[in-house]
N, C-alpha and C positions, 0 to 999 in steps of 0.2 A: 899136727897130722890130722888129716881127713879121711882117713881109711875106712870106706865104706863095710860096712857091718857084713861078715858071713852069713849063710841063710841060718845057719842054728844059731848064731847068736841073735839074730833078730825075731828068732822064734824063743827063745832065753825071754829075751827081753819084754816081749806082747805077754809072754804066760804069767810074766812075774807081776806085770804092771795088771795086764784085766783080774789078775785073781787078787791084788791090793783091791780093784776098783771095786769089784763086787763085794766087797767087805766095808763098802760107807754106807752110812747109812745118813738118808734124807736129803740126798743129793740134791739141792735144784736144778743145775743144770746136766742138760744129756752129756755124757762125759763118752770119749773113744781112746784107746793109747795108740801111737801112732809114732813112727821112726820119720814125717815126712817133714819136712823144715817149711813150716808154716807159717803166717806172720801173724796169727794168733794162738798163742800156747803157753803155755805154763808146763814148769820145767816138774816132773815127776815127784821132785822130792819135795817141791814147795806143795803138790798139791796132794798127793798121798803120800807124804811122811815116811820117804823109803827112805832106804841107807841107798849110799855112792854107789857100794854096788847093785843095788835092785833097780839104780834110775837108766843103772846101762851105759857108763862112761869107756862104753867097749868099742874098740875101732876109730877113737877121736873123736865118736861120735855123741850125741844125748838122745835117748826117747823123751818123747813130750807126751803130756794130757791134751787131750785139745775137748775144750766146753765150745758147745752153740748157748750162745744167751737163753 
C-alpha cells in the first residue's frame, strides 16, 4: 500500500524527526526531514536512530533525512 500520509500524520512525522535532528550533535552535513521521495536519502532510522514508529511507517509510507554533501 502507498497511501499517501494525512496532513497530521505528516506533521506527526516532520515534528518527531526535526526534534531527533536537533539533538545531533556535530553534524557535518546540512540535514532537512522530508516525506518527498527523493533519490538521495537516508531512511530516518539509519540516520537518527528512531524506532519504526518515530521513522513514520504511517500511510505505506517512509520519511527520509535528506543531507546535501
Amino acid at each position: 500500500n502507498n497511501i499517501p500520509w494525512t496532513e497530521s500524520e505528516k506533521k506527526q512525522f516532520l515534528d518527531l524527526c526535526n526534534y531527533a535532528l536537533s539533538k545531533r550533535k556535530n553534524s557535518e552535513n546540512l540535514c532537512k526531514c522530508t516525506i518527498d521521495k527523493i533519490s538521495e536519502r537516508l531512511s530516518a532510522k539509519y540516520f537518527l536512530g528512531l524506532s519504526n514508529n518515530e521513522q513514520g511507517y504511517l500511510g505505506g509510507q517512509v520519511g527520509y533525512v535528506f543531507c546535501s554533501e
